[in-house]
C-alpha positions as CSV (number, residue, x, y, z in Angstrom):
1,X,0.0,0.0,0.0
2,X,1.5,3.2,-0.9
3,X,0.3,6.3,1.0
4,X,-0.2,8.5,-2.1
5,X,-3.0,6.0,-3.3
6,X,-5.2,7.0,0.4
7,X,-4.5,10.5,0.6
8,X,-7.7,11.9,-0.5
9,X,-9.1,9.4,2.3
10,X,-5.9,11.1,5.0
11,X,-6.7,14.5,4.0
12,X,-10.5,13.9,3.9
13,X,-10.2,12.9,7.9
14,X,-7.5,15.7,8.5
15,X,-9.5,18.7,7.5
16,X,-12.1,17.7,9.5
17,X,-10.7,19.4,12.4
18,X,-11.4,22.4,14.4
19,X,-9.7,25.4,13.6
20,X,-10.6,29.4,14.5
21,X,-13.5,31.0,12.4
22,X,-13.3,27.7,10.7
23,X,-10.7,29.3,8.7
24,X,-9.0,25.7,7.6
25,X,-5.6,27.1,7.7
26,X,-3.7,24.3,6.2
27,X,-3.0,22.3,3.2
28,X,-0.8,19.2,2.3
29,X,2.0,18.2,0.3
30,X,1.8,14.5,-0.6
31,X,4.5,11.9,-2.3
32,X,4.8,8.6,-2.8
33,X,5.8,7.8,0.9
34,X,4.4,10.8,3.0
35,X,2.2,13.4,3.5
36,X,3.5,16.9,4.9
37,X,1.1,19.4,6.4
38,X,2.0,23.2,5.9
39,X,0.4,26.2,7.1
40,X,-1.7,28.1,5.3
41,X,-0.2,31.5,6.2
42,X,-2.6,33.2,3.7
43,X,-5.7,32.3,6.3
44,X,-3.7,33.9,9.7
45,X,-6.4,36.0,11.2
46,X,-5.7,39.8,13.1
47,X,-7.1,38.4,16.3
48,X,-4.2,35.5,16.2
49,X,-0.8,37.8,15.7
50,X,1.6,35.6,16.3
51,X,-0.3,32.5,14.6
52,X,-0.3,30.8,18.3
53,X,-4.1,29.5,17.0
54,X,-2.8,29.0,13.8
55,X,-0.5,26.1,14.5
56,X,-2.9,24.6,17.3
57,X,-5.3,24.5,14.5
58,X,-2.7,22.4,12.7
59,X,-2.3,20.6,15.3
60,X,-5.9,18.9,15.3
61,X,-5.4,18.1,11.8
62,X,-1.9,16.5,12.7
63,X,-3.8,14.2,15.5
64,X,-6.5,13.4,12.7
65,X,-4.4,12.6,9.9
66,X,-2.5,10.4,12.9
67,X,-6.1,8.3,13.6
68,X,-6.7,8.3,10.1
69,X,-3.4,6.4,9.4
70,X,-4.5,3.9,11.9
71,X,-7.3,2.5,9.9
72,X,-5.3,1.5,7.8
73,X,-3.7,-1.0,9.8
74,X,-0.7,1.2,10.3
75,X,1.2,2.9,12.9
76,X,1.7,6.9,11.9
77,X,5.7,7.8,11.8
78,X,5.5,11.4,12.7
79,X,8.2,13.9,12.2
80,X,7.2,17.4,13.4
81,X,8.9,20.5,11.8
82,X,10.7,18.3,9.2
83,X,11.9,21.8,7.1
84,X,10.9,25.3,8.1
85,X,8.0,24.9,5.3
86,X,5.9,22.3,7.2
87,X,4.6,21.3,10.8
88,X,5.1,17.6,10.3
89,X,5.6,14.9,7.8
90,X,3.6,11.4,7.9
91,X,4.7,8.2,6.8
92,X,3.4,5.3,7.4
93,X,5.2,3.3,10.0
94,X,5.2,-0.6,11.1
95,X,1.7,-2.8,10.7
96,X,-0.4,-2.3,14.0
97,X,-4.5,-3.5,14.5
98,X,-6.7,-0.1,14.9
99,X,-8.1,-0.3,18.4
100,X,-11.6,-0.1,19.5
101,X,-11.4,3.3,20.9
102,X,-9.3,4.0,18.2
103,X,-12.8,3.2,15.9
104,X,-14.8,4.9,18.3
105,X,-12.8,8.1,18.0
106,X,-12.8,8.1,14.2
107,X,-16.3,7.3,13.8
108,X,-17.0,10.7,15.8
109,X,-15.1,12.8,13.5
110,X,-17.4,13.6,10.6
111,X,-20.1,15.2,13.9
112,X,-17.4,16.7,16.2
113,X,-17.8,20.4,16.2
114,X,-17.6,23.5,18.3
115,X,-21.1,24.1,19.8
116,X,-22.1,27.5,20.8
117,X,-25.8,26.3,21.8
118,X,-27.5,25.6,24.6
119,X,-26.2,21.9,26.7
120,X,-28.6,19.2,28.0
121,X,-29.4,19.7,31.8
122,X,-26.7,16.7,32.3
123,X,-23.7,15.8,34.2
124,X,-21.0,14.0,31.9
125,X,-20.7,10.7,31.4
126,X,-19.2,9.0,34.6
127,X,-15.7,8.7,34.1
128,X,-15.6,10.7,30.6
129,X,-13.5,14.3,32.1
130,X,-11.2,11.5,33.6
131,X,-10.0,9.8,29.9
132,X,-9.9,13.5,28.9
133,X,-7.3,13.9,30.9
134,X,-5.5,11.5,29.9
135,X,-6.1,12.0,26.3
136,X,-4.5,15.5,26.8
137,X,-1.2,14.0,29.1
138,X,-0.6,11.6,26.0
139,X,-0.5,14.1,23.7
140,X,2.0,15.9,26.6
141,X,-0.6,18.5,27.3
142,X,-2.7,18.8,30.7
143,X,-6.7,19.1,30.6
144,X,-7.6,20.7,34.1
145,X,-11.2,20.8,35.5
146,X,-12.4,24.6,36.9
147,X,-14.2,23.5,39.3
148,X,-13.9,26.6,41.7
149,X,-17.2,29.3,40.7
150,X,-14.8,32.1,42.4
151,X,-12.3,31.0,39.3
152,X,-14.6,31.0,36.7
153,X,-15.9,34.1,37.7
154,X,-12.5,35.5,37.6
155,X,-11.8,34.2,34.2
156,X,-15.7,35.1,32.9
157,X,-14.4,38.6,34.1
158,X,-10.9,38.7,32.2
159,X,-12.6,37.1,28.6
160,X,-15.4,40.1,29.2
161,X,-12.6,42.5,29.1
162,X,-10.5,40.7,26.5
163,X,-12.8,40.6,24.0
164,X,-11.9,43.4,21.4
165,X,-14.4,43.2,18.7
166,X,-16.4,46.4,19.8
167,X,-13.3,48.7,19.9
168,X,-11.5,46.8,17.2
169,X,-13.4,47.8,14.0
170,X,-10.7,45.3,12.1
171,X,-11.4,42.3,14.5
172,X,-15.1,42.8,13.7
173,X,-15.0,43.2,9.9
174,X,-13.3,40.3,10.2
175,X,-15.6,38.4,12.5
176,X,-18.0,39.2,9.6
177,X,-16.2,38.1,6.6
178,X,-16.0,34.5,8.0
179,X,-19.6,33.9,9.5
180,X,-21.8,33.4,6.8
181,X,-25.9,33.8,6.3
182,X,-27.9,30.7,5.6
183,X,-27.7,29.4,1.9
184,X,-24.1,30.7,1.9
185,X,-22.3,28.2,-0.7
186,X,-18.9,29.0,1.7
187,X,-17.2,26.0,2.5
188,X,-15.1,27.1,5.2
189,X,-16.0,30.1,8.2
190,X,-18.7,29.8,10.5
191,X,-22.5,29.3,9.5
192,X,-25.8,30.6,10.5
193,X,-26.9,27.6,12.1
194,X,-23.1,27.0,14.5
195,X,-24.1,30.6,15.9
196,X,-27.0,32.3,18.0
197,X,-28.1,35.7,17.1
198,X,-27.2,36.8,20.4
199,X,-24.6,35.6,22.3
200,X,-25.9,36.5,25.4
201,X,-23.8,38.0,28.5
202,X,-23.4,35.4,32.4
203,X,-21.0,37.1,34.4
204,X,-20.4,33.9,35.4
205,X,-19.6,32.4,32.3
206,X,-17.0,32.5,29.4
207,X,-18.4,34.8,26.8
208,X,-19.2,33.4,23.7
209,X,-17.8,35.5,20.5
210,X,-20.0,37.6,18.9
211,X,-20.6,36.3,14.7
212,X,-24.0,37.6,14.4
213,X,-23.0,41.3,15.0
214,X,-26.5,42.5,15.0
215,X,-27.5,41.0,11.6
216,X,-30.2,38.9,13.1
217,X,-29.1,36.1,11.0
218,X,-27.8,33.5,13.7
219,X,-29.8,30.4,14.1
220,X,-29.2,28.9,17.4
221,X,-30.8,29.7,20.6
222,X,-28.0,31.4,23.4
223,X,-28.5,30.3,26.9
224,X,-29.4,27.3,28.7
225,X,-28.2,25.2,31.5
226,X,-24.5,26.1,32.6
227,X,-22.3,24.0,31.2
228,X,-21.2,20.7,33.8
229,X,-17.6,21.0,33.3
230,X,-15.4,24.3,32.4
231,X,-11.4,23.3,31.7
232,X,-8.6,24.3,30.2
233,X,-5.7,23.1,28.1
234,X,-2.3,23.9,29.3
235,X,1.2,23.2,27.7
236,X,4.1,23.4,29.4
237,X,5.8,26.3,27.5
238,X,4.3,29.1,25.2
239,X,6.5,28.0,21.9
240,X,5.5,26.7,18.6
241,X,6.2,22.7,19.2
242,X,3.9,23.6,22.7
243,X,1.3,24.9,20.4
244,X,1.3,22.1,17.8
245,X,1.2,19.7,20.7
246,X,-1.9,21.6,22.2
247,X,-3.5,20.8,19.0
248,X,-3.0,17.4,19.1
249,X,-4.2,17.0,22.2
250,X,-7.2,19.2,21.6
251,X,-8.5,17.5,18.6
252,X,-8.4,13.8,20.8
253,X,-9.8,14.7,23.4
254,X,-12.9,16.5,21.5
255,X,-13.0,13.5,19.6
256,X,-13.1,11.0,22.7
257,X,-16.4,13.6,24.0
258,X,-18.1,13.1,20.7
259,X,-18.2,9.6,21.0
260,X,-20.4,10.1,23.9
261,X,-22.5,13.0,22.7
262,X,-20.0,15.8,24.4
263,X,-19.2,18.7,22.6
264,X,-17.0,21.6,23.8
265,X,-17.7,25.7,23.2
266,X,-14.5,26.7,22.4
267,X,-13.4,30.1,23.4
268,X,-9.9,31.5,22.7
269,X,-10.6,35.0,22.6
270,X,-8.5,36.0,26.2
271,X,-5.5,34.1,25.4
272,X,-4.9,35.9,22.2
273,X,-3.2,38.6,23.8
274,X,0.2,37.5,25.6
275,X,-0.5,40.2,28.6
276,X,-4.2,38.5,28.8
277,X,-3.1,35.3,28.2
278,X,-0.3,35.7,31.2
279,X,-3.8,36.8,33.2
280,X,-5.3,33.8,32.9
281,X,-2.5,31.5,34.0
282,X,-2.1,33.9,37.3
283,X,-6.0,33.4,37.6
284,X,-6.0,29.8,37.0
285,X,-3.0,29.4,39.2
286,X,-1.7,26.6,37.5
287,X,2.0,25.3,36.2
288,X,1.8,25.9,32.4
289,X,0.7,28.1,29.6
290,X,-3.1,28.1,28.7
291,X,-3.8,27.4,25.4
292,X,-7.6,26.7,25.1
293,X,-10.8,27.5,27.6
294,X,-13.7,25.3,27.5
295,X,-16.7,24.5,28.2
296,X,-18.0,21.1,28.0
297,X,-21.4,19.6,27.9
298,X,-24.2,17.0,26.5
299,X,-26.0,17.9,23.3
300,X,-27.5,15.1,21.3
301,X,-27.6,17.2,17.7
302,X,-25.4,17.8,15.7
303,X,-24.7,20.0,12.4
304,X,-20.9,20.2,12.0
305,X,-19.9,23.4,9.8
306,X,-18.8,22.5,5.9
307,X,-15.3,21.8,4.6
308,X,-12.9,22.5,1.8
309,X,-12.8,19.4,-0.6
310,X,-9.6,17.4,0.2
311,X,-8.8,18.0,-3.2
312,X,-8.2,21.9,-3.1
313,X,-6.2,21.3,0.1
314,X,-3.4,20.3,-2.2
């Protein structure tokens, strides 16, 4: 078997993952024996200036083109930063049986995505923030649980402040051009129905970002239930291996939810700014850098957002 003749297949799991606005920043190099995945520099947003989310983002496609390698029967060979071109190179390495979870976790990918609804008025699965965990430590990241309300209040309180779309007239032209009315033919950004028309304000919640921006065209309802479990994804530096790593660990651990219904609202808006970002580690009082906050929580629909065709990722 030669990895060329499954690449549509590698790249087709790949791009399923999450990435900021939807934006997709990546595409993929393939040859005979390997399949390299590059930035897209071209998709860097404003509100990510030093690409931190960027390469997080290709992270999660690293970890899917990973599980994707493992139904074929095959153990991934990864090198990460081969050439200054490309986050990582794949090859296929020595024969190895997928696993069960392994099946599980692939299964889910086509209906992981970032929810920004309402949850079900349900703890987690017994067990599940537990796996998560672990999920994240093999990866070499660490999922913690905020359990404290006096912390999330805190960190509901620096997000408030953080977010820069209503003094940033860039940030929100650009929060527009990648949410997209229903009907759009736009196979990448944010839809109507992955956003509510308003976002709502808790104090005692992260804030969601703002996509509608007072077009009334959002179709999901804000509110609900707070969320069972609030975490966040550390590293343990702030450099661009950490953040490639974060990714991995991000994308396997929302996949391990998703095989039990659990989806994650996603917010990255306060650690986009270093000064912010060094506000929530002091808040969170915790050894690492933050790299994602999330909420996570039961929802038994889903309507993951479109994708580029594996073929234009090329």
């Amino acid at each position: 078997m030669s990895l060329a003749s499954q690449a549509g297949y590698l790249i087709g799991v790949a791009r399923r993952a999450p990435s900021l606005y939807n934006t997709q920043p990546w595409r993929f190099t393939v040859t005979e024996d390997a399949i390299e995945l590059h930035a897209d520099l071209s998709r860097r947003l404003r509100v990510d200036p030093d690409g931190r989310e960027l390469v997080i983002s290709c992270g999660a496609a690293l970890f899917g083109l990973r599980l994707a390698v493992r139904s074929l029967g095959r153990m991934p060979d990864v090198e990460v930063f081969p050439k200054p071109s490309a986050r990582a190179r794949v090859r296929l390495g020595p024969a190895a049986p997928m696993t069960a979870e392994e099946r599980k976790m692939l299964a889910a990918v086509p209906h992981r995505h970032t929810h920004r609804g309402p949850f079900e008025p349900e703890p987690l699965p017994a067990g599940l923030l537990a796996r998560l965990r672990e999920d994240a430590a093999a990866e070499g990241a660490t999922l913690a649980d905020i359990g404290s309300a006096d912390v999330q209040r805190e960190l509901a309180r620096i997000a408030a402040t953080a977010g820069g779309q209503d003094r940033d007239p860039a940030s929100w032209a650009e929060a527009w051009q990648w949410s997209h009315e229903v009907g759009s033919p736009a196979r990448d950004g944010v839809p109507a129905h992955s956003f509510p028309a308003d976002p709502g304000r808790d104090a005692d919640r992260l804030p969601q970002r703002d996509f509608d921006l007072g077009r009334g065209i959002g179709r999901l309802t804000a509110g609900g239930p707070a969320p069972p479990a609030t975490a966040v994804l550390l590293t343990a530096g702030d450099e661009m291996r950490d953040w490639l790593r974060a990714g991995q660990a991000l994308q396997r651990l929302l996949l391990r939810a998703a095989t039990q219904w659990v989806f994650a609202r996603l917010n990255s808006e306060p650690l986009e700014d270093v000064a912010t970002r060094a506000l929530v580690a002091d808040c969170l009082a915790r050894t690492g850098s933050p790299q994602m906050l999330m909420e996570l929580g039961i929802s038994r629909t889903a309507h993951a957002t479109t994708r580029r065709p594996a073929a234009d990722l090329t």
